[in-house]
C-alpha positions as CSV (number, residue, x, y, z in Angstrom):
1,X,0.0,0.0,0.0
2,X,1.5,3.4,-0.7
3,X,2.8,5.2,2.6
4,X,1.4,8.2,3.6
5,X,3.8,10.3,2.4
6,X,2.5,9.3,-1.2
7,X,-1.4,10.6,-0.9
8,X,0.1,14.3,-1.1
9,X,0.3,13.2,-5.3
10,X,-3.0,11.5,-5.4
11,X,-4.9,12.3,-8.4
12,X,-8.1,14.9,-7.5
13,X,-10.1,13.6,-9.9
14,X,-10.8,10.5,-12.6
15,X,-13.8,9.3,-14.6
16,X,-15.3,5.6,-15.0
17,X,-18.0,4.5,-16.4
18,X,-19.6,8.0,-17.8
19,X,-19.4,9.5,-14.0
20,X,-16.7,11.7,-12.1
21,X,-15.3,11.1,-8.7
22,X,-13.6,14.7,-7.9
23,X,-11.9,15.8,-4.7
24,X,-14.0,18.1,-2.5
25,X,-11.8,20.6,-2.2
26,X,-12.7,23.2,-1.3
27,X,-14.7,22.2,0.9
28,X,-18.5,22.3,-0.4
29,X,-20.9,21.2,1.9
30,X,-23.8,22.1,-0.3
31,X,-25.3,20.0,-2.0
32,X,-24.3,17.4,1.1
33,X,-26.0,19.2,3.4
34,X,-29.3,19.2,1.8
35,X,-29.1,14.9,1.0
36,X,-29.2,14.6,4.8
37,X,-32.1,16.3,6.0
38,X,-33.5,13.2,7.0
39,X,-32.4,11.2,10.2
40,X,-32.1,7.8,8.9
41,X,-29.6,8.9,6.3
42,X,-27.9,10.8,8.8
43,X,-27.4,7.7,10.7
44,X,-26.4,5.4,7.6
45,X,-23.7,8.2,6.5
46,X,-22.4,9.0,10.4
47,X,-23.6,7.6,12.6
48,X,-22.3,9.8,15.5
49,X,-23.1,12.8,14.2
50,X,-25.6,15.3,15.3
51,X,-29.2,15.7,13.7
52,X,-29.8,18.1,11.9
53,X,-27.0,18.5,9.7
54,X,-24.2,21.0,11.8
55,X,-22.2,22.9,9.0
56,X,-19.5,23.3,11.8
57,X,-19.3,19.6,12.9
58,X,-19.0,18.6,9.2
59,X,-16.6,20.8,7.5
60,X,-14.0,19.8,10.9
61,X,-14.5,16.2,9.5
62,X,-14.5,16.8,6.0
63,X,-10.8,19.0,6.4
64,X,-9.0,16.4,8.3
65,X,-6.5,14.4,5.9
66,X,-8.1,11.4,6.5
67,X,-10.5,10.2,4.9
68,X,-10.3,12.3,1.9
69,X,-13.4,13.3,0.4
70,X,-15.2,13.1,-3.0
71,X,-17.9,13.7,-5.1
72,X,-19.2,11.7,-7.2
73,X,-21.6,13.8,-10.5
74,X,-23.2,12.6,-14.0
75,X,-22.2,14.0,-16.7
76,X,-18.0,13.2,-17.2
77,X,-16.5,15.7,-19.3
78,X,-19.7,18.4,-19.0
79,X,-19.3,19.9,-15.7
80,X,-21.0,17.1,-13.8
81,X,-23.9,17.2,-11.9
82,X,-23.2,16.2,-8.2
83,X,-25.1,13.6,-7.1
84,X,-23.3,11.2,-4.2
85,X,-20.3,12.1,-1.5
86,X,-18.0,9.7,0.2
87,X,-14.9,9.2,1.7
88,X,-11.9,6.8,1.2
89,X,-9.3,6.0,3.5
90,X,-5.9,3.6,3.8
91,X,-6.8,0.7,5.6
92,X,-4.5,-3.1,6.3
93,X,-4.4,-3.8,2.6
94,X,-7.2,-2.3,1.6
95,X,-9.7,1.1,0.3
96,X,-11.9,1.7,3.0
97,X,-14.8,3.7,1.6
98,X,-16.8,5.6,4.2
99,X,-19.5,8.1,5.1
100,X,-21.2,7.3,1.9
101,X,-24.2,9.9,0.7
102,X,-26.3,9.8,-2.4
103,X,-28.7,13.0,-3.3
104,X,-32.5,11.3,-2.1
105,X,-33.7,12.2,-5.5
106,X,-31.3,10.1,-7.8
107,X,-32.0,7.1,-5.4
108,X,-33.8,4.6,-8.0
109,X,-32.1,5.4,-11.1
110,X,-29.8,2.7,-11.4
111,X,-27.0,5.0,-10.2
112,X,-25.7,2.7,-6.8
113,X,-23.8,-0.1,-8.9
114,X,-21.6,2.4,-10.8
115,X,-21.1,4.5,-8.0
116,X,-19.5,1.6,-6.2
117,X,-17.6,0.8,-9.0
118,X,-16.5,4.1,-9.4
119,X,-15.7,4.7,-5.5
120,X,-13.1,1.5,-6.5
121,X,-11.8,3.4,-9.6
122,X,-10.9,6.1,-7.0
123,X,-9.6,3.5,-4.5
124,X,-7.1,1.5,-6.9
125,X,-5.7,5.2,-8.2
126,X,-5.3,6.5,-4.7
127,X,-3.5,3.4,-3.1
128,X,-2.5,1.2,-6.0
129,X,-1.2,-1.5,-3.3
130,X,-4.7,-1.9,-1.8
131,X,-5.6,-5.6,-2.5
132,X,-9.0,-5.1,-1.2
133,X,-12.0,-2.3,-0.4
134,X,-13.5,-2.5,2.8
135,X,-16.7,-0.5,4.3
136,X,-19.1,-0.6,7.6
137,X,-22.5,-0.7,6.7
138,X,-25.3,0.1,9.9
139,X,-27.2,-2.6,11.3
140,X,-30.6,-2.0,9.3
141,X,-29.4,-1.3,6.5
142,X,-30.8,-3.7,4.4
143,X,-30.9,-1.8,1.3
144,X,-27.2,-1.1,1.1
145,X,-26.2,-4.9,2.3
146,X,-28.1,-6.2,-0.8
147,X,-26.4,-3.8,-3.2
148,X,-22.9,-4.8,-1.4
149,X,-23.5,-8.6,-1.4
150,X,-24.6,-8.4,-5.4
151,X,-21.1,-6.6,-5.9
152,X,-19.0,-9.1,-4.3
153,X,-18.8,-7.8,-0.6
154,X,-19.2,-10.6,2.6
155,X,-19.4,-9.7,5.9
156,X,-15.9,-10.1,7.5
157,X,-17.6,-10.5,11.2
158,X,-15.7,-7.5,12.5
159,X,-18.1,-5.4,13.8
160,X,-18.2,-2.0,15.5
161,X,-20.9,0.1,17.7
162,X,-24.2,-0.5,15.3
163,X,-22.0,-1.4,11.9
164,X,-20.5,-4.5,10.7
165,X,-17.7,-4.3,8.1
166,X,-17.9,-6.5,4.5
167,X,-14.8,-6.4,2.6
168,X,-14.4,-7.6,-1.6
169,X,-10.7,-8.2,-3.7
170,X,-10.2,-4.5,-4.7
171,X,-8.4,-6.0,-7.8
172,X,-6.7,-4.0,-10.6
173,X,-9.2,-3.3,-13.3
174,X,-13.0,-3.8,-13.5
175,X,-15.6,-5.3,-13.5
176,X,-17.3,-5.4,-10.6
177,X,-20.5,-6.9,-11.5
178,X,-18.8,-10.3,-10.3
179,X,-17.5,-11.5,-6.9
């Protein structure tokens, strides 16, 4: 996995499959602010924090260097059109994706399996090493663990608070739409 030291010449942006994942810097917490206005997807993106959405409480956890934070928007190449956040970190061998958010509206459109794939584009360019992506997913979520198990993820049985991680082989190219 690359060391630390490394993430300071991370790309800030790439494209995969027709969508964008760019950097979100600076920090931008609109249009984030208004996908959580609702307390169960407060508690799916972070769980610890307060309800309703505190601009204060996330822009001092979407400056610290880790995770680093993206966007994800349709439309590669036009502008884009934001439409998910989420966060990445450097785990044991492994992409970590976090804190993951997608605009209530687009929810439906057949927009969760590439934004997966693409949060794994962004995870093999920012730690090449990474053999595998791992992620927490809230006890509840039933949703989310369906769209994770069709993609390859099994729970690992580490668990923490109200979350239990699943972990897939991050692997150096696509597809995902196979274990």
């Amino acid at each position: 996995m690359a060391a630390p030291s490394a993430l300071h010449a991370a790309p800030d942006r790439g494209e995969a499959e027709g969508l964008v994942w760019r950097r979100n810097r600076p920090v931008a917490l609109s249009p984030l602010s208004d996908w959580l206005r609702d307390p169960q997807d407060m508690a799916f993106a972070h769980p610890f924090a307060r309800f309703p959405f505190d601009p204060e409480e996330w822009r001092e956890l979407l400056t610290r260097p880790s995770p680093q934070f993206f966007y994800a928007e349709t439309g590669a190449g036009t502008g884009g059109v934001p439409f998910a956040h989420f966060g990445l970190r450097a785990g044991d061998d492994a992409a970590h994706l976090c804190f993951l958010v997608m605009d209530p509206a687009r929810r439906g459109q057949g927009l969760a399996r590439p934004l997966i794939r693409l949060t794994a584009d962004a995870g093999r360019r920012l730690w090449p090493g990474a053999g595998r992506m791992t992620l927490n997913v809230a006890d509840g979520n039933l949703r989310a663990e369906r769209l994770y198990l069709s993609l390859g993820f099994r729970r690992t049985g580490a668990t923490e608070e109200d979350m239990f991680e699943m972990a897939r082989p991050l692997g150096p190219t696509p597809p995902w739409d196979r274990p």
